[in-house]
N, C-alpha and C positions, 0 to 999 in steps of 0.2 A: 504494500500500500504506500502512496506517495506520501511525503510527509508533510504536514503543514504546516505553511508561515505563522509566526505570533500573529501575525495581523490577523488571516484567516482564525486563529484559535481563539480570538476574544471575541470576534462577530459571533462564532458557534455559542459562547458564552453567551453573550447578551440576547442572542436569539432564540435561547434554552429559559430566558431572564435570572441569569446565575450574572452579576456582578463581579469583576475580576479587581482582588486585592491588591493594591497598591502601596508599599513599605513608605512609610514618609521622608525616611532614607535618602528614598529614589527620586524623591523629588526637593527635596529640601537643601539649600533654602526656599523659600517662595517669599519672604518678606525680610525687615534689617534686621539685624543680629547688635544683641547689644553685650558690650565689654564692660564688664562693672568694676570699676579699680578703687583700690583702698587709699589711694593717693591723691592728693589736691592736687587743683587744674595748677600747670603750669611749670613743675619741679620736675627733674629730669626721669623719675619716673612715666610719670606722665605723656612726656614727649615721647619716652619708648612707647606706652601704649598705644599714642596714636601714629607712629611711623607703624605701626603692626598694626593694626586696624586699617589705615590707606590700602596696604598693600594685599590686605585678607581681602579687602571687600572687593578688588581688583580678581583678584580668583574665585572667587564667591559668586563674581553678580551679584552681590545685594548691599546696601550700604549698612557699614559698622560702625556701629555709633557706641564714642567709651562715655558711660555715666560713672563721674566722680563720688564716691560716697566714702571720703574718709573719716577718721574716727573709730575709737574702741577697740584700738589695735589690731583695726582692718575687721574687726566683727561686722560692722555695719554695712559693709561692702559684701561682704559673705553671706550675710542673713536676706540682704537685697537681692543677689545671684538668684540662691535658694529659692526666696518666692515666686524668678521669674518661670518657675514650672522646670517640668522636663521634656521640653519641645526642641531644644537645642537652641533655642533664641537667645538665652540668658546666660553666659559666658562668665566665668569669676575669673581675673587675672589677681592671682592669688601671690604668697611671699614667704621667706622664710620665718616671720611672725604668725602669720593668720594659718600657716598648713602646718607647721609641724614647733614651734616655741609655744604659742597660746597657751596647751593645756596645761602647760607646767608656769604659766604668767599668771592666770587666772583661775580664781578658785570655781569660776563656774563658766564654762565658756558656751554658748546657744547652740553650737553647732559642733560635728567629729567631725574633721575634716576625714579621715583614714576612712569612712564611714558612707558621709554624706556627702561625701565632692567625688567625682569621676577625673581622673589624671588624666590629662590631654597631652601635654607638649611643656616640657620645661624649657622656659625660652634663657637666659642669661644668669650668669654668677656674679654677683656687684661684690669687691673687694674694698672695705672701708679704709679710711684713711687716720692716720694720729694726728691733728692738728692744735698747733698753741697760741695764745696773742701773744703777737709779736714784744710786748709788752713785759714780759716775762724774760728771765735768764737763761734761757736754756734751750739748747740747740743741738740733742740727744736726746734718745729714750732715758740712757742710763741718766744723765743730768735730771731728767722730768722726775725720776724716782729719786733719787738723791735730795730733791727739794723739794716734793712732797714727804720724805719722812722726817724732813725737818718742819714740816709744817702740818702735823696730823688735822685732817678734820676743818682742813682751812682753803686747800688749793679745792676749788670748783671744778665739777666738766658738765657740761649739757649733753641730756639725752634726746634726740629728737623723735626718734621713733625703738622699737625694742630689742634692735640689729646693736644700734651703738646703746643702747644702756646694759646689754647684758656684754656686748667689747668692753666696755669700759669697768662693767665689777668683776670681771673675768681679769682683767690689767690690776685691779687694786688687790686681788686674791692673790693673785701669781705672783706680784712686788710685793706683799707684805705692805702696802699703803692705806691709806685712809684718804679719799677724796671725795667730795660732797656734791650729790645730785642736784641737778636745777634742769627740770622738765621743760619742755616744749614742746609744740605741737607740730612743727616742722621745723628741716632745718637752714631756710634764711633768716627767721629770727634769729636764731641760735649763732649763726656765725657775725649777722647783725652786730649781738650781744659781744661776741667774742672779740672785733674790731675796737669796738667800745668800751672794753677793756671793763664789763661787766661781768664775765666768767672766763676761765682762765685756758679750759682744754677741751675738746670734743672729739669723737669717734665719731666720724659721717663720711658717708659716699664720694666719692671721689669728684661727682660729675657737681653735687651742689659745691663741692668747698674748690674746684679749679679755678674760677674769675680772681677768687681773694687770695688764694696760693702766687700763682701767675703776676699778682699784684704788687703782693709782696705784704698784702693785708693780714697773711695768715702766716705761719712758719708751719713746714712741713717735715714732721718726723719720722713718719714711717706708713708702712700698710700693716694689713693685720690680716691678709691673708699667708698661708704659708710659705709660698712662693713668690718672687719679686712679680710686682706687675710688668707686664710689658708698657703699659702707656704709663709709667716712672722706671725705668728700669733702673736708675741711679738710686733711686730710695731705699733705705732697707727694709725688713720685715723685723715687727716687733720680736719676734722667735727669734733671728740672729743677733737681735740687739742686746739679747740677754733675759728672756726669758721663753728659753728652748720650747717647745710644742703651743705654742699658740698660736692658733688658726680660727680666726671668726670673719665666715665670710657668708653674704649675704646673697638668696639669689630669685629670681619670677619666675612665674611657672601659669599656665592657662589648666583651668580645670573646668568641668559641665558638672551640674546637681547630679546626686546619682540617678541613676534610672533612665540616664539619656541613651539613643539606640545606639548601639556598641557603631552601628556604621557611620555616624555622625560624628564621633568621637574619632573616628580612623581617619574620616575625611580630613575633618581638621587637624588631626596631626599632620597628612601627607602636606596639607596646605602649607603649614608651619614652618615645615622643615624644605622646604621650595624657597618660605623667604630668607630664614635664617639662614640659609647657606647661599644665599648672594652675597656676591663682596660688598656691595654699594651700604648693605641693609647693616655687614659687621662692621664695616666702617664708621657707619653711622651711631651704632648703639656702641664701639668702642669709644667716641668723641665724647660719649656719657658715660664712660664708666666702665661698661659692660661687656664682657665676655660672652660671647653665642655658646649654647649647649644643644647638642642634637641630640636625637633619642626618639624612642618610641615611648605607647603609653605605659607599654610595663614597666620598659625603663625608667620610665620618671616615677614609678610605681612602689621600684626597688631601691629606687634613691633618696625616698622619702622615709621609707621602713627601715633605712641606714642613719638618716637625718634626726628621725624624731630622737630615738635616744642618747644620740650624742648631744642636743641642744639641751638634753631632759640634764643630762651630766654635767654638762656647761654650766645650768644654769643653778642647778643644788651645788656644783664645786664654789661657785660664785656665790655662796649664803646668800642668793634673793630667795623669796618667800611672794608663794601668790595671793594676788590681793584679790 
């Protein structure tokens, strides 16, 4: 018997009036997709999300639109994702705070990321930076610790988000120091402050503290990942400076609510990983900071399930306590 086209096999169908199912997979997108980010408009975060949003909605067909919702240590950005359903429209661009530090930051967090997020695509690894007011004596690690243990419980650092508050009590564990929290909710106040000669040191991302470095507003000590960065290769790393194994590096990562169709999830990984391995695209997120990570979803799966407990150890070795 000859065999028959799909075309032919769905007329048989509908002329039986049997209705032929369609995965929404297979059609999807059909309308914009939205990137919900835990990071206010305008900080280099940000910017990464929407040079990754330009270029998804470019492959997509459909326009990607990032809704800003920070706050609560990227909960409210999480919790917002979540409610956009499991239709695939509703995108978390998530971080090393909100997916795998939270549960051990906060005595009650709304949401399991391990649980209730779907791993898509880990996009980039931010390595933080040690920076001082120029204001201050000291132009070393070892100098920074040497004058804080002469000044217990006096020398200041700003935390702006939970990457550098826990670099930073992970640097006063590991020195034997005592240096004194002063919160903020992003960090150009914080470095604001720090020109100002209102607080004294900060652990933050490379891409907000570069203009003031560059400037000469800010003095630049080290990184705090464990290997030099390429965009300072002259810098050192806190772990050569003298205090061996310290590594706190900060990275993004795209996740869906769980329950999204595993095909959706694939798509937008292959998508991902189309952009992030364009030069134009590492280029761009390296002018920010940012290192490209490629991977699949398991991969970002198993990278996470490596992550959480070491952050968990990070951050009990660094006596914080969740609030």
């Amino acid at each position: 018997m000859k065999r028959r086209s799909l075309l032919e096999f769905h007329l048989a169908l509908l002329a039986a009036g049997i209705t032929p199912v369609v995965s929404g997979a297979q059609t999807w997108p059909t309308q914009p997709i939205r990137l919900v980010s835990p990071s206010p408009p305008g900080g280099a975060a940000d910017v990464a999300t929407r040079l990754i949003a330009k270029h998804l909605a470019e492959l997509l067909g459909q326009a990607v639109l990032v809704d800003n919702r920070p706050g609560g240590n990227g909960v409210v950005a999480g919790l917002e994702a979540l409610r956009g359903g499991k239709d695939g429209y509703s995108i978390f661009m998530g971080s090393t705070t909100t997916l795998v530090a939270n549960p051990y930051l906060m005595k009650q967090v709304p949401f399991e990321p391990a649980t209730d997020l779907d791993p898509i695509a880990l996009v980039a690894s931010l390595p933080f930076v040690l920076v001082v007011s120029p204001s201050l004596p000291i132009a070393s690690v070892k100098e920074l610790i040497a004058y804080a243990k002469e000044r217990p419980g006096k020398v200041t650092f700003a935390s702006a988000n939970a990457t550098s508050f826990v670099a930073a009590s992970t640097f006063n564990q590991r020195a034997g120091i005592e240096m004194l929290n002063v919160p903020y909710k992003g960090a150009p106040a914080s470095l604001t402050d720090m020109v100002g000669g209102r607080v004294d040191i900060s652990f933050v991302d490379f891409s907000s503290a570069r203009t003031f470095i560059e400037s000469k507003r800010l003095r630049l000590l080290a990184v705090t990942s464990a290997k030099r960065s390429p965009l300072m290769p002259q810098t050192p790393t806190i772990a050569e400076s003298g205090l061996a194994g310290y590594d706190v590096v900060g990275w993004t990562a795209m996740c869906a609510p769980a329950g999204v169709d595993p095909a959706i999830v694939q798509r937008l990984n292959r998508e991902m990983q189309k952009i992030l391995s364009r030069k134009d695209v590492q280029e761009q997120l390296a002018a920010l900071g940012q290192d490209v990570i490629l991977g699949t979803p398991d991969e970002f799966a198993s990278f996470m399930r490596t992550e959480r407990p070491r952050w968990g150890r990070m951050i009990r070795n660094a006596g914080i306590s969740a609030e």
